[in-house]
ZAMARGU-4260 file (C-alpha; in steps of 0.2 Angstrom, whole numbers, plus 5000, padded with zeros to 4 digits):
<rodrens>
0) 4881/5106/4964 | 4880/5090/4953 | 4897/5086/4945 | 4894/5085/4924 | 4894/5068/4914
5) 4911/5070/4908 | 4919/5076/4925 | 4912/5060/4931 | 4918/5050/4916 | 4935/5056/4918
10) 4935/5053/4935 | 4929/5035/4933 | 4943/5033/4919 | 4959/5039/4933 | 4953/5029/4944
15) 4950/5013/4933 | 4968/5017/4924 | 4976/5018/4943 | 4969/5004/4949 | 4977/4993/4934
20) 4994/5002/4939 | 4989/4997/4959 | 4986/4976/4952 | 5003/4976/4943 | 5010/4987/4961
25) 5003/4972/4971 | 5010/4960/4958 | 5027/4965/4959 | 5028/4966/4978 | 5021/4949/4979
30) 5033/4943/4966 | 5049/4940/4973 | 5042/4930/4989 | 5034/4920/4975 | 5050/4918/4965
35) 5061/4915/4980 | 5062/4897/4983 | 5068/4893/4965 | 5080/4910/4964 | 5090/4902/4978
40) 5094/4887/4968 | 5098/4894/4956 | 5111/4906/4963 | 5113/4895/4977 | 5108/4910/4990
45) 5107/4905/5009 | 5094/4909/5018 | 5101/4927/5024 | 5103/4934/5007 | 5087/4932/5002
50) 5079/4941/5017 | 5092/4954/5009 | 5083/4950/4992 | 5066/4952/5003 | 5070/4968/5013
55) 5081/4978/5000 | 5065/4982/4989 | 5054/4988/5006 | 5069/4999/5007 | 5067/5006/4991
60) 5050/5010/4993 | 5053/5021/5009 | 5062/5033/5000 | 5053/5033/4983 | 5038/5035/4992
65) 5047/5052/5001 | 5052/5058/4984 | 5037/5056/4975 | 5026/5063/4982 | 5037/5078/4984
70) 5039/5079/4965 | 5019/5076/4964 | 5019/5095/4969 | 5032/5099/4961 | 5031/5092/4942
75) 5012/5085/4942 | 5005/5070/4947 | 5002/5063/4931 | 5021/5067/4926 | 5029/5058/4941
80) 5017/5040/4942 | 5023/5039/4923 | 5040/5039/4927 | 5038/5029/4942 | 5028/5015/4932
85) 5043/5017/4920 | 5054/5015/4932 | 5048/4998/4941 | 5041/4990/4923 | 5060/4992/4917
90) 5067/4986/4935 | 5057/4971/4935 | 5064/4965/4919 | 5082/4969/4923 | 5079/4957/4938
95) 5077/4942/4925 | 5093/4946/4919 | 5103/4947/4934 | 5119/4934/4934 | 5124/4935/4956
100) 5117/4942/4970 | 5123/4961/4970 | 5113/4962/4954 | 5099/4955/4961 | 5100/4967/4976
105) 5102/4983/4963 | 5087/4977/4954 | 5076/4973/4966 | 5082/4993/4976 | 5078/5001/4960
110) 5060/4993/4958 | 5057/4997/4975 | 5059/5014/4971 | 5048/5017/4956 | 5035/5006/4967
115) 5037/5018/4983 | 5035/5033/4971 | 5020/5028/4962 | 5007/5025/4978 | 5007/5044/4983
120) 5003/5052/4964 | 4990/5037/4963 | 4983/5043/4982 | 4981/5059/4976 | 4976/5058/4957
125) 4961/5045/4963 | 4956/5058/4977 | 4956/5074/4967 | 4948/5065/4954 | 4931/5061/4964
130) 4919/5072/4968 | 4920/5079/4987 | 4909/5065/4992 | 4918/5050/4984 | 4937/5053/4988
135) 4938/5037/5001 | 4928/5023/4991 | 4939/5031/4974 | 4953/5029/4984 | 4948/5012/4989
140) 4941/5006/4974 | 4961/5009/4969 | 4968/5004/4982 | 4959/4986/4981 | 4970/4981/4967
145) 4987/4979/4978 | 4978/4961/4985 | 4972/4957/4972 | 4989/4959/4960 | 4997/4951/4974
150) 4984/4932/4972 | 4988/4936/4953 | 5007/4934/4959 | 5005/4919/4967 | 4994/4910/4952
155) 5009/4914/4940 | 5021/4904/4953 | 5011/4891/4953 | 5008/4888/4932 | 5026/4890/4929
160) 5036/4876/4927 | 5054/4871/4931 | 5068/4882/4941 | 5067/4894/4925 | 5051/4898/4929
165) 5054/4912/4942 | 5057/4922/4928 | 5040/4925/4921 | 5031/4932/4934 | 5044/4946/4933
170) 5042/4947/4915 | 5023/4948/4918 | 5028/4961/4932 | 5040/4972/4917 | 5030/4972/4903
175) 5011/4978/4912 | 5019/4992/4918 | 5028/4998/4899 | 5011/4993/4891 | 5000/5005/4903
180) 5010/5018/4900 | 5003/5023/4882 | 4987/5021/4889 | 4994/5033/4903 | 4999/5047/4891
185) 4983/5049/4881 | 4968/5044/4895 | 4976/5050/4910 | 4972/5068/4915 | 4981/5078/4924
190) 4971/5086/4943 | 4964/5100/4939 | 4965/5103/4956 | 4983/5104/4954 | 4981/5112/4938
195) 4972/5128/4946 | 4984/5128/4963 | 4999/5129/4952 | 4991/5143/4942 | 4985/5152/4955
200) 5005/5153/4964 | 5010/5158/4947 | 4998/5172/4947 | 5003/5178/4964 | 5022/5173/4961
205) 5019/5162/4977 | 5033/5150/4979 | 5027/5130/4984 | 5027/5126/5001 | 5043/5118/5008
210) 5044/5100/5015 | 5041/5107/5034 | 5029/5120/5030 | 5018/5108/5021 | 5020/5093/5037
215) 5022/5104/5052 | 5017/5122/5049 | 4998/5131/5046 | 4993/5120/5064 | 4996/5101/5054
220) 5010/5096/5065 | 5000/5086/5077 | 4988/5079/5063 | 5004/5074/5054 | 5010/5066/5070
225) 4995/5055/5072 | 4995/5051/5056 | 5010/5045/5056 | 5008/5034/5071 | 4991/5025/5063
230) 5001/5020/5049 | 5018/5014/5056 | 5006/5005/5072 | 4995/4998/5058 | 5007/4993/5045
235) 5019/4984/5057 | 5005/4973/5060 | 5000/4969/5042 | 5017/4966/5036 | 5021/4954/5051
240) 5007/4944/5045 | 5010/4947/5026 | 5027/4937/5030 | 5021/4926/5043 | 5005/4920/5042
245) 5010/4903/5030 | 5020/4899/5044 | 5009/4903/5058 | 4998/4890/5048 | 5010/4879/5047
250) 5018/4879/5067 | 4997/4873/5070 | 5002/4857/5060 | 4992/4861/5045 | 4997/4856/5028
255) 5006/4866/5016 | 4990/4866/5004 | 4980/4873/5020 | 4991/4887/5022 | 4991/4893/5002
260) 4971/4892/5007 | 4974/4903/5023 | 4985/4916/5012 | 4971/4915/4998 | 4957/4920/5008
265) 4967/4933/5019 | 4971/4944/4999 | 4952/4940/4995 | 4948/4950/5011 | 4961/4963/5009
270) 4950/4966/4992 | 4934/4966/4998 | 4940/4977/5015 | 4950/4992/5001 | 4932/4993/4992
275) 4921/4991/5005 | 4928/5000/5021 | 4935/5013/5012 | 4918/5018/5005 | 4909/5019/5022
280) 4920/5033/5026 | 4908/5041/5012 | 4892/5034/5019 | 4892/5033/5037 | 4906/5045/5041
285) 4923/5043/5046 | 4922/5039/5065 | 4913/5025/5065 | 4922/5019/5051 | 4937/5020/5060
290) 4932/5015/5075 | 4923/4999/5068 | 4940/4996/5058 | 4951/4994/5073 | 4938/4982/5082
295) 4938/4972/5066 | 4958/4971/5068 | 4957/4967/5087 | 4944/4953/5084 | 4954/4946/5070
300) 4969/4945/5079 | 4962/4937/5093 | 4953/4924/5081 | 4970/4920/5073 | 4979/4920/5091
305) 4966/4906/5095 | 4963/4897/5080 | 4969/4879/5079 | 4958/4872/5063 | 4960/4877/5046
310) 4943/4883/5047 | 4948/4894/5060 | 4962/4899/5053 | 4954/4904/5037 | 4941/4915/5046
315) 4954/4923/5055 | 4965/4926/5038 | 4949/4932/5029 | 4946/4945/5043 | 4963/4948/5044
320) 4963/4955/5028 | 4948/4964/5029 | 4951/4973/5042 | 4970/4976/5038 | 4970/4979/5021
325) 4953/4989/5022 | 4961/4998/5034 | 4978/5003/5026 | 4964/5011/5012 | 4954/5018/5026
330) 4972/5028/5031 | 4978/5033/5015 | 4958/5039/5011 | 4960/5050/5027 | 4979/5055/5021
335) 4972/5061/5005 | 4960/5073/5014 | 4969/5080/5026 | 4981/5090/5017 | 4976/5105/5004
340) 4980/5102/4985 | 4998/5111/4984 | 5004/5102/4998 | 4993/5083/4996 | 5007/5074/4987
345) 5021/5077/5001 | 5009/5072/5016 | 5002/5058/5007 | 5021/5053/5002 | 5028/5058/5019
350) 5013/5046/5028 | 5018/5031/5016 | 5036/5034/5018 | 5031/5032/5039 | 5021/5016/5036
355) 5032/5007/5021 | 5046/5006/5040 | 5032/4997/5046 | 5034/4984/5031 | 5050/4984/5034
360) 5050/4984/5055 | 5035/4972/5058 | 5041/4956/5049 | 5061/4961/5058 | 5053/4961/5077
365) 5043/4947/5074 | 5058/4935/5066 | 5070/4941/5081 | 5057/4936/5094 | 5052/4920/5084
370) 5070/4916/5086 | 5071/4916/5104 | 5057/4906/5105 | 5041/4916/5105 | 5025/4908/5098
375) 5018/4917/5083 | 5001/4917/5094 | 5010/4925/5106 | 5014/4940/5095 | 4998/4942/5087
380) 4989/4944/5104 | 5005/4957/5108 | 5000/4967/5093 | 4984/4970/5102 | 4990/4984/5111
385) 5000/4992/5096 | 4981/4993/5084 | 4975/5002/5099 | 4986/5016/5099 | 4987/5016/5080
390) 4967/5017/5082 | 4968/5033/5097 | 4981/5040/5084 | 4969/5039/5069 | 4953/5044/5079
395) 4964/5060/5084 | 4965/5063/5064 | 4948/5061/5063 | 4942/5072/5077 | 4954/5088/5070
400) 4944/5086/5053 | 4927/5078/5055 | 4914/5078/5043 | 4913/5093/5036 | 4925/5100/5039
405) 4938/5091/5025 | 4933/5096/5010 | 4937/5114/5019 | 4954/5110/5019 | 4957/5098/5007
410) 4955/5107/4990
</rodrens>
């Protein structure tokens, strides 16, 4: 059955309006790395504290993505991204106000949360927007907006002047958000997949599924599980070389300029890889997609572990990206089908949750083992064997819903 001209325009509308709230996501996570070097002059932070400036805003996006996805079944998906978008655009202006550090830390906590709480409802309102046969490239197609909001980040750095000028990417950070959100009230429509599950348990006075009835119960506890695994194994390997790469470039006695290249091309093939990887699931089915996407991650590990000229090193951060960012699309494509409509926001939010301790744990390891005086082509060789479980983990996801068989189980 074909889906009508205005189901498609609507759809094609969610998923537009999302993927402006996913650039100024990927803008805002970029933004304090980007800001760091002249916030520590001007509050005179040492080193330490602003790996606590870095880390305290993953850790608000753990919990925030937990939480939002819960209430995404709860209060609506629509209902919940507004306040989270709310929530980081206001949080992102408090952080040009704040006067020490504790402030900074609150701030930066706060945003992380309304960050962490928006990816689950923008999962699940791009997936139960498409029709059954576009979910992963409509998930994609949103998702691509993280890397690319995150290479906007780094241009604003760069054009603003002086020590004061940390203060306008956050601005440019604060106000996106506050401005989408008119746009979000009057174009955004609710899922009316969520629409008719919520009518339906009011019909037959069924109650919503609790937290461990939606993860573990109705025979999703080993699905869940692998899930899980894919994304903390894969996510601890992107975030080690979101936060390591420059140096990794640098350590091969390349210039500073070489590295900014090396970072530029490996957020270009994060945003080809969220478009284009994702949408393969929808043509050439998901096992080949996922298999192919884990090779991809092997090779462009090895190529970066080997790589001594820029060249090289641009290749490798260019497949990088592909592979790892298409990849983090490819998993939160395979979330978003795998769990039915009433329960979609909790799994989704409980898997992103799992992998945002990967952002949190990959970067961690890899500074403690850099610190005893491991070479960062060391690591990236030894994270080898981690994308190969991740990938066993995520082909297990696969085989329990092949094609077919999802759109079954995922109304």
């Amino acid at each position: 059955m074909k889906t009508s001209t205005p189901a498609r325009a609507s759809g094609a509308i969610t998923v537009g309006l999302c993927l402006i709230v996913a650039l100024l996501e990927g803008l805002d996570l970029q933004s304090t790395g980007v800001a760091a070097p002249r916030m520590a002059r001007e509050f005179h932070l040492a080193v330490a504290q602003m790996g606590w400036a870095f880390s305290v805003g993953a850790l608000g996006l753990l919990p925030g993505a937990a939480v939002g996805g819960r209430l995404a079944d709860r209060l609506g998906r629509k209902r919940v991204l507004m306040l989270a978008v709310a929530l980081f655009g206001i949080c992102s202006i408090a952080t040009t106000q704040v006067w020490h550090f504790e402030s900074l830390l609150a701030a930066r906590f706060l945003t992380g949360l309304g960050l962490g709480a928006a990816m689950p409802n923008l999962i699940a309102l791009c997936s139960e927007a498409a029709s059954p046969h576009q979910r992963s490239s409509a998930v994609g197609a949103m998702y691509c907006g993280m890397p690319f909001g995150a290479a906007i980040a780094a241009v604003i750095g760069i054009v603003s002047p002086g020590d004061e000028g940390w203060r306008h990417i956050f601005y440019v950070g604060g106000v996106g958000p506050l401005l989408i959100l008119p746009l979000l009230a009057l174009f955004l429509k609710e899922s009316a997949h969520f629409i008719a599950t919520r009518s339906t348990e009011s019909a037959h006075h069924e109650p919503a599924p609790g937290v461990a009835q939606a993860l573990w119960k109705e025979g999703r506890a080993g699905t869940t599980l692998a899930l899980w695994i894919s994304f903390l194994g894969t996510l601890i390997v992107l975030y080690f070389l979101i936060n390591w790469l420059p140096s990794m470039v640098l350590s091969r006695g390349l210039t500073r300029v070489q590295s900014s290249v090396v970072q530029m091309m490996f957020n270009i093939g994060g945003g080809i890889g969220a478009i284009v990887i994702a949408g393969l699931m929808d043509r050439i089915g998901r096992r080949p997609t996922v298999t192919g996407m884990y090779i991809g991650i092997a090779v462009a590990l090895a190529v970066l572990a080997s790589a001594g000229s820029s060249m090289g090193m641009a290749f490798g951060g260019l497949l990088a990206g592909l592979f790892l960012v298409g990849g983090q699309s490819v998993l939160y494509a395979l979330a978003s089908n795998i769990y039915p409509t009433q329960v979609r926001g909790t799994g989704v939010g409980a898997a992103v949750a799992v992998g945002r301790m990967g952002s949190i744990l990959g970067p961690l390891i890899a500074g403690q083992l850099l610190a005893i005086g491991q070479s960062a082509s060391v690591l990236v060789t030894a994270s080898i064997p981690m994308i190969a479980v991740a990938a066993i983990a995520a082909l297990f996801v696969v085989a329990r819903f092949p094609r077919g068989s999802y759109m079954a189980v995922a109304q």
